[in-house]
C-alpha positions as a LaTeX table, in Angstrom:
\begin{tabular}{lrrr}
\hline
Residue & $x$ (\AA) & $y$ (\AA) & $z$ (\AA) \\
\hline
Unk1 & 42.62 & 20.75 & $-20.55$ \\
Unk2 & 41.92 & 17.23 & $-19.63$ \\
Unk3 & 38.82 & 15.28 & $-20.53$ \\
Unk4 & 36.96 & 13.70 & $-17.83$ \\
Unk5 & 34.38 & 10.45 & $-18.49$ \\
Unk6 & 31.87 & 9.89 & $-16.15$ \\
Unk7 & 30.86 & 6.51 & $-15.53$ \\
Unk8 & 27.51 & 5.29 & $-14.63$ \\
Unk9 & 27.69 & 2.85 & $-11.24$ \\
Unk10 & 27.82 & $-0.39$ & $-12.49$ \\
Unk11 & 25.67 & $-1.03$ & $-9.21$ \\
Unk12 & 22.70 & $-3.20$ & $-9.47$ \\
Unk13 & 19.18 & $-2.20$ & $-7.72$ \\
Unk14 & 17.98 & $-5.09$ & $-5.93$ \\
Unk15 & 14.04 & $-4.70$ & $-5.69$ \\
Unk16 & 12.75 & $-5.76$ & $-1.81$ \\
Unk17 & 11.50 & $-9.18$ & $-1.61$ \\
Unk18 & 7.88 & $-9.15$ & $-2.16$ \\
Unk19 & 5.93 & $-11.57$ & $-0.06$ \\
Unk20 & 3.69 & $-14.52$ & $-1.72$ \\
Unk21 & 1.02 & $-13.50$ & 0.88 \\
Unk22 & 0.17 & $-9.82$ & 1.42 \\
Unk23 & $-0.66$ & $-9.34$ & 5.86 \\
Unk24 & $-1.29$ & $-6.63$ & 7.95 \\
Unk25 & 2.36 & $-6.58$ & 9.04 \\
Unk26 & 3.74 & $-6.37$ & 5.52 \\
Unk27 & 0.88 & $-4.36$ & 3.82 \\
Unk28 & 2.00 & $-0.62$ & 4.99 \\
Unk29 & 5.44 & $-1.92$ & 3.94 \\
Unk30 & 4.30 & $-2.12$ & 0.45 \\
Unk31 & 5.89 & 0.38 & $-1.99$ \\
Unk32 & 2.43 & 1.21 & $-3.53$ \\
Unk33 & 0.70 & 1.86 & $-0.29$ \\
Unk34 & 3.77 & 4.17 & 1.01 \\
Unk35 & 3.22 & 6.07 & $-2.17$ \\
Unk36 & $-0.45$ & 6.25 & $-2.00$ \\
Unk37 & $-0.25$ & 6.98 & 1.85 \\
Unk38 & 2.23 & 9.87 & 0.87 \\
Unk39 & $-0.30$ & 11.50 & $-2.45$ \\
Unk40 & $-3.04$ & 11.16 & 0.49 \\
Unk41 & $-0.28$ & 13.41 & 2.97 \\
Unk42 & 1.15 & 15.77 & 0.19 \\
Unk43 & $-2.57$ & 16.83 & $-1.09$ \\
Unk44 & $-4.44$ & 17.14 & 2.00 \\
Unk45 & $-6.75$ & 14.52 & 1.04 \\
Unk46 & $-7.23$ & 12.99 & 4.64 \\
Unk47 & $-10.68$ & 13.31 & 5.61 \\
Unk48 & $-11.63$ & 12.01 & 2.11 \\
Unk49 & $-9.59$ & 9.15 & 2.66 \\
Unk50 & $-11.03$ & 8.61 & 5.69 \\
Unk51 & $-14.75$ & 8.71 & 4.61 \\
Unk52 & $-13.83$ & 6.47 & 1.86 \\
Unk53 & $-11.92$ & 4.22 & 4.27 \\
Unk54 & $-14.89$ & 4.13 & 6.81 \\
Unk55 & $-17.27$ & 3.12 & 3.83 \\
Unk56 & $-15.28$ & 0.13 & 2.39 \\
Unk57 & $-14.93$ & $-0.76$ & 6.17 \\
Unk58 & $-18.74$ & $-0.74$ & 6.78 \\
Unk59 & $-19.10$ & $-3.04$ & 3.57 \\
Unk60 & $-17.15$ & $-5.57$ & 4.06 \\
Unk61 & $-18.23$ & $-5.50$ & 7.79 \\
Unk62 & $-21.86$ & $-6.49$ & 6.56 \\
Unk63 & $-20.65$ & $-8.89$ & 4.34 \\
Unk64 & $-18.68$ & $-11.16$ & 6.86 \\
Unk65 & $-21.63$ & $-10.63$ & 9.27 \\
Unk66 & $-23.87$ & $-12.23$ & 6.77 \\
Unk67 & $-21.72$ & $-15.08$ & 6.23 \\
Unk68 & $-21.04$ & $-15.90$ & 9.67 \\
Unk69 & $-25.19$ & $-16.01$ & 9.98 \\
Unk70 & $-25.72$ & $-18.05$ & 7.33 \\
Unk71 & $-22.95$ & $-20.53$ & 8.74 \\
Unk72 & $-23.98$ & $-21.13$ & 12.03 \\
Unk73 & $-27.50$ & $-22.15$ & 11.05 \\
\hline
\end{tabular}
């Protein structure tokens, strides 16, 4: 009988470039989001997401509309 050695791939990984400034082209691209998008898909947690998504939505909305008041003035 022969011995056979296994060896591992010398192959590097070569993380995707991350951007300096995070968009909404490259921000569903983001490894973090894919994998918090996919927890949200695997656990059937879609309409929570969705209430929680509609509330941060509706704050921030108020906040911009306040500074755009106060700015025109």
């Amino acid at each position: 009988m022969s011995k056979t050695t296994i060896t591992p791939a010398t192959e590097e990984k070569v993380a995707p470039a991350v951007p300096e400034v995070m968009t909404i082209k490259n921000f569903r691209s983001n490894g973090d989001i894919e994998n918090f998008y996919r927890y949200i898909h695997d656990n059937g947690l879609r309409r929570e997401a969705l209430m929680l998504m509609e509330y941060a939505i509706s704050k921030v909305a108020k906040v911009r509309k306040g500074k755009r008041s106060k700015t025109l003035q």
